[in-house]
C-alpha positions in Angstrom: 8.1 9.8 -10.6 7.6 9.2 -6.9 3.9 8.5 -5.9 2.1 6.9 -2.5 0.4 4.0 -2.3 -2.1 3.8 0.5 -3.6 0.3 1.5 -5.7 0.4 4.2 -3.9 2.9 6.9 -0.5 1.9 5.7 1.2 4.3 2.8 4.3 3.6 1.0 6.6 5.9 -1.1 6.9 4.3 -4.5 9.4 5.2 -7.1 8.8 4.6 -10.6 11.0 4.8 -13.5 11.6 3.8 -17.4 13.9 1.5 -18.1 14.4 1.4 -21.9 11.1 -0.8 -22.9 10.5 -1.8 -19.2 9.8 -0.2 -16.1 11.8 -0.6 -12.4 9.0 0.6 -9.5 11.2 0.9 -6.3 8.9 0.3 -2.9 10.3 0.6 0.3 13.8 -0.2 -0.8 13.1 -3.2 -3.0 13.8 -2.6 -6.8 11.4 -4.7 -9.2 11.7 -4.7 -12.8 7.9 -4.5 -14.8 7.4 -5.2 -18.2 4.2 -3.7 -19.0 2.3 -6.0 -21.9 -0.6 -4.0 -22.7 -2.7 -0.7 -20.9 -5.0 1.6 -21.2 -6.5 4.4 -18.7 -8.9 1.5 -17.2 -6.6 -1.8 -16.9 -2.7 -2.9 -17.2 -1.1 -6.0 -18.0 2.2 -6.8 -17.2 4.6 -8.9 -16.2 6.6 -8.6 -12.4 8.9 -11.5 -11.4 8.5 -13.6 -14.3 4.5 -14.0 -13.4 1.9 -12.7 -15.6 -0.4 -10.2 -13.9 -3.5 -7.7 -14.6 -4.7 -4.7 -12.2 -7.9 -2.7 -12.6 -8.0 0.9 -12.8 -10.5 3.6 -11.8 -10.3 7.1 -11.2 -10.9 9.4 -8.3 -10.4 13.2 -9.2 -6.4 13.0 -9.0 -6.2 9.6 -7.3 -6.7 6.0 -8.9 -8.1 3.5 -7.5 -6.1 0.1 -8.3 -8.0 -3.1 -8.5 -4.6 -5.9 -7.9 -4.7 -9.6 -6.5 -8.0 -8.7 -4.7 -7.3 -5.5 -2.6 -8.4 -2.4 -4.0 -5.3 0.1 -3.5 -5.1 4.1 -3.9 -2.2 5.4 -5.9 -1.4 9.5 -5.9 1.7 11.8 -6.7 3.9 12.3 -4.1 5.6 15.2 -5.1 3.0 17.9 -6.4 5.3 19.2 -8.5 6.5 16.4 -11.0 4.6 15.9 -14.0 1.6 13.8 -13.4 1.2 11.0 -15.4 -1.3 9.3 -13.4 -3.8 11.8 -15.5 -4.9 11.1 -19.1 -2.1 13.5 -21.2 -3.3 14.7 -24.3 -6.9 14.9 -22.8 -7.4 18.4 -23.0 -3.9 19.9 -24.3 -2.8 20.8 -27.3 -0.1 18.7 -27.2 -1.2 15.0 -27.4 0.6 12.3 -26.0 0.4 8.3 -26.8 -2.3 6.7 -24.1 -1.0 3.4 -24.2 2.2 1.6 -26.0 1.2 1.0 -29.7 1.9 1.3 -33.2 0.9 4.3 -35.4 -0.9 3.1 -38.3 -1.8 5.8 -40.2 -1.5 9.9 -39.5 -4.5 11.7 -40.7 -3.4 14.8 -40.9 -0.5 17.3 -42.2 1.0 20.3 -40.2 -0.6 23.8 -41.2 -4.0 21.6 -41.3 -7.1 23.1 -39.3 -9.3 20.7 -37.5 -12.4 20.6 -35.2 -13.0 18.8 -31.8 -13.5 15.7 -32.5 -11.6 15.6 -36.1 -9.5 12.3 -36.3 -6.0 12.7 -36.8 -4.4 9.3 -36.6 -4.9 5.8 -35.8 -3.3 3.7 -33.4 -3.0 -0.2 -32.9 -2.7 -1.7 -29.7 -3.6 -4.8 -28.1 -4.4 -5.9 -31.7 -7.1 -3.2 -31.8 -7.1 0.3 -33.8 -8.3 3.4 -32.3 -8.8 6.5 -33.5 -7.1 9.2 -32.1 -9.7 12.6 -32.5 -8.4 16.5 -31.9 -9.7 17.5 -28.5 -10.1 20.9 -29.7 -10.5 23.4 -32.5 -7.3 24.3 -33.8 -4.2 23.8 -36.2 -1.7 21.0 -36.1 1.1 22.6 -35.4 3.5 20.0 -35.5 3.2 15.9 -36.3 5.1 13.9 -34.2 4.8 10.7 -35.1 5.1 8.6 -38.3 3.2 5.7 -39.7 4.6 2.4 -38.5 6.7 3.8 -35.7 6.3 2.0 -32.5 5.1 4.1 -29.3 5.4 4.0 -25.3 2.7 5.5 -23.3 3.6 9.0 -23.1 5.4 9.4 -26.1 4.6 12.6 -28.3 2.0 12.2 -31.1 1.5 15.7 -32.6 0.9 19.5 -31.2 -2.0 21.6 -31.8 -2.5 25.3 -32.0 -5.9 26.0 -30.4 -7.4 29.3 -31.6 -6.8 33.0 -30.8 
């Protein structure tokens, strides 16, 4: 995924990409590996370097704003065309997507299943926390993605829903 990064006047092309369990974000030529400890859609800890670090998030209609070592920075997709993960998946699609790296505790549902917005359909752990994962829309479960005690990355599939005709 490429995005920009603006501070102040200055912009740079970043380029970030999965490694396995970690992440490498290449900016202006310099490769860094990033472990990422724990995130959700409004703050990420990780580790860069071998030092311990944790930025801020807020939102700006396609843009975040990113709280890190003081400086408020503003992070967007490069490349309108690639798959934007800088937006909350699963928030109003059928097909719903892990927020954050956790473990699936329990799945609530079975395929076939009708459910209404709101409905819970499975719960997650993460940072030593369970949350509930509710349908964000009338529908079917079309297909279950993930099992109980299987371990996630942000992004990673959790189950498909058929909204209704």
């Amino acid at each position: 995924m490429h995005l920009e990064l603006q501070h102040g006047n200055d912009v740079h092309r970043l380029s970030v990409k999965r490694d396995g369990e970690s992440w490498t974000v290449t900016q202006d030529g310099a490769a860094s590996p990033v472990e990422i400890l724990a995130a959700d859609a409004e703050e990420v800890a990780y580790v860069q370097d071998g030092a311990r670090g944790r930025a801020y998030v807020a939102r700006r209609g396609s843009e975040r704003l990113v709280f890190l070592d003081g400086v408020v920075h503003t992070l967007r997709l490069a490349d309108e065309d690639e798959d934007d993960l800088l937006d909350d998946p699963g928030e109003n699609s059928p097909n719903l997507v892990a927020k954050m790296p956790g473990t699936v505790v329990k799945v609530l549902v079975a395929e076939g299943e009708a459910v209404a917005v709101g409905a819970p359909l499975l719960i997650m752990e993460a940072m030593k926390m369970e949350t509930e994962i509710a349908s964000p829309l009338d529908g079917r479960v079309a297909k279950v993605r993930a099992a109980a005690g299987q371990v996630l990355a942000a992004g990673d599939p959790l189950l498909d829903l058929d909204p209704p005709d």
